[in-house]
N, C-alpha and C positions, 0 to 999 in steps of 0.2 A: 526779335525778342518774343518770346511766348508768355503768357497766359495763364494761370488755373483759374477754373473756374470755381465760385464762392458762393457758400448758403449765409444764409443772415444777413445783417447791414450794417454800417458804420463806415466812412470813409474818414481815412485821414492823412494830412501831407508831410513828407517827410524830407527837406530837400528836393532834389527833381524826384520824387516819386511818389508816387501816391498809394494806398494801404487800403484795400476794400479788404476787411476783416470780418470772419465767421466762425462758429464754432470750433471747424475744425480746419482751415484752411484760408491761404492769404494770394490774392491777386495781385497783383504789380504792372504799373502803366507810366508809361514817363506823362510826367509833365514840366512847364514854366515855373516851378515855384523857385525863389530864392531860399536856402538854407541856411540854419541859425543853430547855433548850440552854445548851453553855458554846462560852467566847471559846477559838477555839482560832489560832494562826498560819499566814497561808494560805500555801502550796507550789507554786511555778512548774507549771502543767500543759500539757501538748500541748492543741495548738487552742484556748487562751483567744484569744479576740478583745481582751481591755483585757489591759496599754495599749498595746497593740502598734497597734491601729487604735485612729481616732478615729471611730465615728459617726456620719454625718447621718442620720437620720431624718425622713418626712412624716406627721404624725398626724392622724386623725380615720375615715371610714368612709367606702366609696364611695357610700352611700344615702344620705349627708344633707351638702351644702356644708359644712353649720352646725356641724357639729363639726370640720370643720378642712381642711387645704389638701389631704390624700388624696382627699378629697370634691369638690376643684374640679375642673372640668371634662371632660375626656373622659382615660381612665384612660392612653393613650399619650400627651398633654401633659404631663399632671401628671409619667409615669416620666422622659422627659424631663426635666422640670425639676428634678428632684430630682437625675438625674447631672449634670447642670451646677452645681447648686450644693455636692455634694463634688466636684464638681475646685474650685471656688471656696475650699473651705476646705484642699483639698489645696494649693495655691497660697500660701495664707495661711501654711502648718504644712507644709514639704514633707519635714519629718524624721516627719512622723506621717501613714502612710498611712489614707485614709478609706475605710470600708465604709459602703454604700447599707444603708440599711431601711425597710421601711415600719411603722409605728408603729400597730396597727390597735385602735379601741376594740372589743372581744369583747364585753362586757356593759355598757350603758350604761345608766347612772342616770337614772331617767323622774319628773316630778313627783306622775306619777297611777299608783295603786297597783298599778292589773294583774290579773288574771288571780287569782294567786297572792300578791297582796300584799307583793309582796317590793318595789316601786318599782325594780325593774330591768326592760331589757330584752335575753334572751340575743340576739345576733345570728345570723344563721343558719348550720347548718354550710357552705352553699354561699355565703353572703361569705366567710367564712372561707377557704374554698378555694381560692375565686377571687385572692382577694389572696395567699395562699400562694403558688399559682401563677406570681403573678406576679414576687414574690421570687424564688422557685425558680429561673424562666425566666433570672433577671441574675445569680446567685449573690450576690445579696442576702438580707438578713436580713430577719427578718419578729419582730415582737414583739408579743403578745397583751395588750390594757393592760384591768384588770379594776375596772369602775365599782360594786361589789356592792350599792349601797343599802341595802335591809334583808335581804341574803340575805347566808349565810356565804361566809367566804373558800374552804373548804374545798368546796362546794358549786359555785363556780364556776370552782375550778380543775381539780376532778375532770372537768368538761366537757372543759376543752382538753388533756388527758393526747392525746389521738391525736396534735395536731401538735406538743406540747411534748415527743414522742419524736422529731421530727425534730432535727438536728440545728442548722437554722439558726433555727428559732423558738427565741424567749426568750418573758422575764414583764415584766409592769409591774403595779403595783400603787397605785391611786388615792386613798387616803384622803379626800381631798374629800370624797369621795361613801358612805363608811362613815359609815352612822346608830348610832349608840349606844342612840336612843330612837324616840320615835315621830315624830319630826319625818322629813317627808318632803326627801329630797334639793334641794339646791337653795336652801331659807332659811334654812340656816346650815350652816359648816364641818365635814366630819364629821372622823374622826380612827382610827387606828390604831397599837396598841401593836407595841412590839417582839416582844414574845410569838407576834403575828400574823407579822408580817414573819419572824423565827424560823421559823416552820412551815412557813411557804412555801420557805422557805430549804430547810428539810430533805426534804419533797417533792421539790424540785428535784436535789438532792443526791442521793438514791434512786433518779431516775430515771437519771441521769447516771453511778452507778455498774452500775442493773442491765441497761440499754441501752449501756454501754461509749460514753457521749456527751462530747462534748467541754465544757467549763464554762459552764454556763447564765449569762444574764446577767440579774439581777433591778431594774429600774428602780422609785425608788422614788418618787412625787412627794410635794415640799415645798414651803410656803410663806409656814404659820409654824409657832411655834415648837410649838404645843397639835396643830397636825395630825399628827406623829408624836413620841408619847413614849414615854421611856426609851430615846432613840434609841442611846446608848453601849450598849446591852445587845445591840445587834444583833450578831448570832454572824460569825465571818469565816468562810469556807469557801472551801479551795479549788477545789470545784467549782462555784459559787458567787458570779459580779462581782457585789456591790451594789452600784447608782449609787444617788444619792439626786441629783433633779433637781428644781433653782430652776423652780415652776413658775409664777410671779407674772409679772402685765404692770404697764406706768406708765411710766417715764421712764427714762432710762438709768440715774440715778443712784439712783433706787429702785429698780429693778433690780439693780444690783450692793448697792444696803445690805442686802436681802434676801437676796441669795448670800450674802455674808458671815455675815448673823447668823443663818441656816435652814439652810444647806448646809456651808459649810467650814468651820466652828465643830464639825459634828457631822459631818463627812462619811462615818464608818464604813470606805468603800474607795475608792470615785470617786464625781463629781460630774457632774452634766448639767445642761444651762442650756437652758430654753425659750422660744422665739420665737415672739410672736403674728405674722403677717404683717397680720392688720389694723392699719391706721393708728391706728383708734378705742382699742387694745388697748396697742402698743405707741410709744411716743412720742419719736424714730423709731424705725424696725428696725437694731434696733447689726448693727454689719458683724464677721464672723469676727475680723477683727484687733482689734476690741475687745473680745469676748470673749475670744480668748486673751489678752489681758492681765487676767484674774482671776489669785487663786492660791485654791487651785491653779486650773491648766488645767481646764475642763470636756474628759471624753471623749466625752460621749452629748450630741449638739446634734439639738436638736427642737423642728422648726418645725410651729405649730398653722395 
């Protein structure tokens, strides 16, 4: 885990972590502490992106197709087709203006244990950048979505503290791929308690106060009901959007019974709904206006 290093003083704990906060930058160090959060009611804040905008997002990584359609082709095709498909959903929704992002996996869940054992793989700080960039370049959003396997939440968020001080990166957070045991990722569902999502939540929140940032948006994926629980305990914050996003493929109409009984049963604050672009995946690819007819509306639309 690394480090920045920090002017001024104030320490404070937040879960296992701890917050030496300065003018212009925030250090991060595990510790012992136990975490606590209560339900508090969120407050209109300057520069929230939801729900004033609706989201499309491209997910996956520029180093491998196979994680998803970020990955396809040559990196000016792909930015291309991602602004043509929020004018597409702009069209669809023209009272709900669409913000561009790219959706980028930061640590990905690996079958083979690694190095360090952890069955993750960090991706590098120069993908990172690269893709940041490229957000940056459109005034597009950029979101860092976090696969930890067997490594902590805390562990792999303190990595992305440098771009999660920028202002247009956000989080996502994957449960799928949080091991509880020794089962390596990948042969069965992993899962993530509120508790978890909580911490991150407050992290987020910390940063967001002691960087004077505009409210982070935390992406949560679902798909059933054991992949995150205690999900009502999830804390509101208004520096803080929790999506929690349908991330199941199948049929249209398994697809929406999934939204339904994973997402807007428990949705916490908004909702995001995922689109496989393969065929094999998704059976067919439901079009914008099908989606906006869930309830609620999804804000966060993300195409694999």
């Amino acid at each position: 885990m690394s480090n920045q290093n920090t002017t001024g003083s104030g320490t404070e704990s937040v879960g296992p972590w701890r917050f030496t906060a300065g003018a212009a930058c925030i250090s991060l160090v595990l510790v012992l502490a136990a975490g606590g959060s209560t339900a508090s009611t969120p407050q209109a804040r300057e520069g929230a992106v939801l729900p004033g905008y609706r989201i499309v997002a491209f997910y996956g990584n520029p180093r491998s197709a196979r994680l998803g359609i970020l990955g396809v082709g040559p990196p000016a095709s792909m930015l291309d087709e991602l602004a043509r498909t929020a004018d597409r959903w702009a069209a669809a929704d023209p009272a709900t203006p669409v913000k561009p992002a790219l959706h980028l996996i930061a640590t990905s869940a690996e079958r083979a244990p690694g190095v360090e054992r952890l069955y993750r793989r960090q991706h590098s700080s120069r993908t990172i950048e690269e893709v940041a960039g490229w957000a940056e370049a459109r005034g597009w959003l950029l979101v860092l979505d976090l696969q930890v396997g067997h490594s902590s939440l805390a562990e792999e968020t303190a990595r992305l503290l440098p771009w999660l001080a920028r202002p247009y990166v956000h989080l996502a957070l994957d449960p799928e791929f949080a091991m509880k045991d020794d089962t390596p990722p990948g042969q069965k569902i992993g899962t993530m308690d509120a508790t978890e999502v909580n911490e991150a939540i407050a992290v987020l929140a910390r940063l967001v106060d002691s960087l004077g940032l505009p409210p982070k948006v935390l992406v949560v994926h679902r798909f059933t009901t054991a992949m995150l629980t205690n999900a009502r305990r999830i804390r509101v914050d208004s520096r803080v959007q929790v999506v929690i996003d349908m991330d199941g493929f199948g049929s249209k109409s398994q697809k929406r019974t999934t939204y339904r009984s994973t997402v807007a049963r428990e949705a916490v604050q908004f909702t995001g709904f995922k689109l496989f672009t393969s065929p094999k995946l998704d059976r067919p690819l439901m079009t914008p206006e099908e989606v906006l007819a869930l309830h609620p509306r999804p804000v966060y639309i993300l195409y694999q």
